[in-house]
Backbone bond lengths (Angstrom), bond angles and torsions (degrees), N, CA, C in turn:
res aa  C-N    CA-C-N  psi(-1)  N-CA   C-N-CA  omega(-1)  CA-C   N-CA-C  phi
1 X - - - 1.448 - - 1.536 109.12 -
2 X 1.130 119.88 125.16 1.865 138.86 166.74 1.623 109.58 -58.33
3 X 1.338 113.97 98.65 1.357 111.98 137.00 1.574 126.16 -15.45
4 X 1.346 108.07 -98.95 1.067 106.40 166.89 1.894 132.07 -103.63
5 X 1.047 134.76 144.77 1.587 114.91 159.56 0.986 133.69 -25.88
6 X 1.491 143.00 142.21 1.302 125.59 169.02 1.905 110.99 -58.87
7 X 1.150 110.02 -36.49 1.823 97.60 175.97 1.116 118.53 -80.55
8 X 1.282 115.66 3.83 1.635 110.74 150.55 1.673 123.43 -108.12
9 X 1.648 104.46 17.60 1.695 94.07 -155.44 2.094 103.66 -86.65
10 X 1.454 106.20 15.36 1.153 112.31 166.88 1.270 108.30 -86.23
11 X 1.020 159.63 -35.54 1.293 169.12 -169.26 1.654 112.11 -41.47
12 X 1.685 111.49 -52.95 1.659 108.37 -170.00 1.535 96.23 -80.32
13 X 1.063 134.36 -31.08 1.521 134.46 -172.14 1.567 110.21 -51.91
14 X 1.804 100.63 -49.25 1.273 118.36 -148.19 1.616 85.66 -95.21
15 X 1.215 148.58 -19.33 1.103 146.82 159.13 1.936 124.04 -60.05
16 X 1.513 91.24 -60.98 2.623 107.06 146.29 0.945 76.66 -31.46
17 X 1.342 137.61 -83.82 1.729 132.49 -120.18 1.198 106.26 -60.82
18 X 1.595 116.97 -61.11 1.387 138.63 176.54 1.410 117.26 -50.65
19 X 1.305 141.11 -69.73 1.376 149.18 147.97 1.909 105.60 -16.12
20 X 1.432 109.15 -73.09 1.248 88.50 -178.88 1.541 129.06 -59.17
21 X 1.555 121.62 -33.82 1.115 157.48 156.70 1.851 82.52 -8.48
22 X 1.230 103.68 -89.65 1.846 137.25 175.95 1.424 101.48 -25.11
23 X 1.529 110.42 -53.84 1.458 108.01 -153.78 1.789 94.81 -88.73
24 X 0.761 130.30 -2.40 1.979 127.84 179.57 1.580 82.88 -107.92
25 X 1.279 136.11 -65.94 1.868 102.66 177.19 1.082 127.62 -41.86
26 X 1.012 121.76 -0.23 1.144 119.85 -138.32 2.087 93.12 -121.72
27 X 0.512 88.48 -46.59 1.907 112.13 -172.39 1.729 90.71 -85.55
28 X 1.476 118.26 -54.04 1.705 113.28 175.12 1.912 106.45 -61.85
29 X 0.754 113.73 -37.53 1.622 111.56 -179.67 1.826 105.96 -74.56
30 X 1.255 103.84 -41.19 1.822 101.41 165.06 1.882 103.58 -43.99
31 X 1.088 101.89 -68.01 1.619 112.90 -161.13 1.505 110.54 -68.83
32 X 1.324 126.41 -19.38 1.773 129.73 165.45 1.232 96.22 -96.16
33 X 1.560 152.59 14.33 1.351 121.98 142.26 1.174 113.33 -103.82
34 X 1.767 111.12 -171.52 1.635 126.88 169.54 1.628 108.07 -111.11
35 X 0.872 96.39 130.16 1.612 112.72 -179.79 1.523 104.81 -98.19
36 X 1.387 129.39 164.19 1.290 121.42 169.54 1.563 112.18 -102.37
37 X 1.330 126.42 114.32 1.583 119.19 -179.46 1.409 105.88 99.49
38 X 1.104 128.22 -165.95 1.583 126.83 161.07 1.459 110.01 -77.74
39 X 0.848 139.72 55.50 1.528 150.07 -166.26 2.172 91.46 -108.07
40 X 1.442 134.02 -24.57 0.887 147.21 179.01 1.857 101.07 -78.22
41 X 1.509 115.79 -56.72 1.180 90.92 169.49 1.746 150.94 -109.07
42 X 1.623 77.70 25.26 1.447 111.55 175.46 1.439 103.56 -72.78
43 X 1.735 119.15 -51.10 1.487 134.28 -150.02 2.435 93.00 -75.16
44 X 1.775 78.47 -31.72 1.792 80.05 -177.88 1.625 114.23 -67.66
45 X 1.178 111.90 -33.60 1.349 123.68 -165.65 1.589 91.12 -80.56
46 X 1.419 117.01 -58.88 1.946 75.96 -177.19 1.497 130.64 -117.51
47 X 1.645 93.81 49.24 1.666 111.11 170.56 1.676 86.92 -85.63
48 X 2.013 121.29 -45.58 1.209 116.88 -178.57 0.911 115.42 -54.70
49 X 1.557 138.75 -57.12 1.009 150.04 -145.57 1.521 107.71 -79.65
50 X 1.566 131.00 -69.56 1.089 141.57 151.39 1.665 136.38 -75.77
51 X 1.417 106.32 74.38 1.510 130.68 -153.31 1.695 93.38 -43.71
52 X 1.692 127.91 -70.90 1.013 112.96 -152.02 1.953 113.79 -101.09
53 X 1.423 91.54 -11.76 1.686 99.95 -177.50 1.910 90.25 -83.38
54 X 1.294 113.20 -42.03 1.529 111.53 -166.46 1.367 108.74 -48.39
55 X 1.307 112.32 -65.25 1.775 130.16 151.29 1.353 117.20 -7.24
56 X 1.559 107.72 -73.33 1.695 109.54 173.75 0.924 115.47 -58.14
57 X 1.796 128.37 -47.17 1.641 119.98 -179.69 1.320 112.04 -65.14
58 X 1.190 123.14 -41.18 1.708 113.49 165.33 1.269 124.99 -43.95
59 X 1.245 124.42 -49.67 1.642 140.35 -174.79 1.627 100.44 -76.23
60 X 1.352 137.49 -22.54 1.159 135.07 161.06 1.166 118.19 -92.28
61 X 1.118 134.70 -37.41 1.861 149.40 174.95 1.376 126.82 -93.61
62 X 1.036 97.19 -35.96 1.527 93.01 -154.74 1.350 100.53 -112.59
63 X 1.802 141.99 -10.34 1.428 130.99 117.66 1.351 128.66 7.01
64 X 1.464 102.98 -68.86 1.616 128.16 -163.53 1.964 111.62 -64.01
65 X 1.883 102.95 -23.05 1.227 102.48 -149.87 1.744 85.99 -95.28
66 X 1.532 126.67 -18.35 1.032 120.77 177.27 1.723 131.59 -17.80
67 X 0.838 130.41 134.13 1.799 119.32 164.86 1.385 111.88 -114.93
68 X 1.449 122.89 -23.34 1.647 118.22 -165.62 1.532 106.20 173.58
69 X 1.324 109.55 141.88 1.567 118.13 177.93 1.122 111.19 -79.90
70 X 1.012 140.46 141.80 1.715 140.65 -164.88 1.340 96.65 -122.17
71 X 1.414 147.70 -58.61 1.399 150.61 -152.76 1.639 95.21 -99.54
């Protein structure tokens, strides 16, 4: 039995693509800002650690903690 169709079997790749896409903006925007405190390598440790929830809590949280663009 097929997962997917072949005219849809681009779809999970191009979805990886996207997600990871997310998760390297995501980790590059950690490292060109200033955080206040170690709050910079807290935000790294669990974008690594927790690939797609880390991501969301950053993009909901960890936005807010910004102080200044450095790069």
């Amino acid at each position: 039995m097929e997962l997917l169709k072949p005219e849809f079997s681009f779809i999970l790749p191009l979805i990886m693509l996207i997600v990871l896409g997310i998760y390297i903006y995501s980790l590059v925007d950690i490292l060109r800002h200033e955080f206040r405190g170690n709050n910079k390598i807290v935000w790294i440790i669990v974008v690594l650690m927790l690939p797609i929830l880390g991501v969301f809590l950053y993009f909901l949280l960890g936005k807010k903690q910004q102080s200044a663009r450095v790069l």
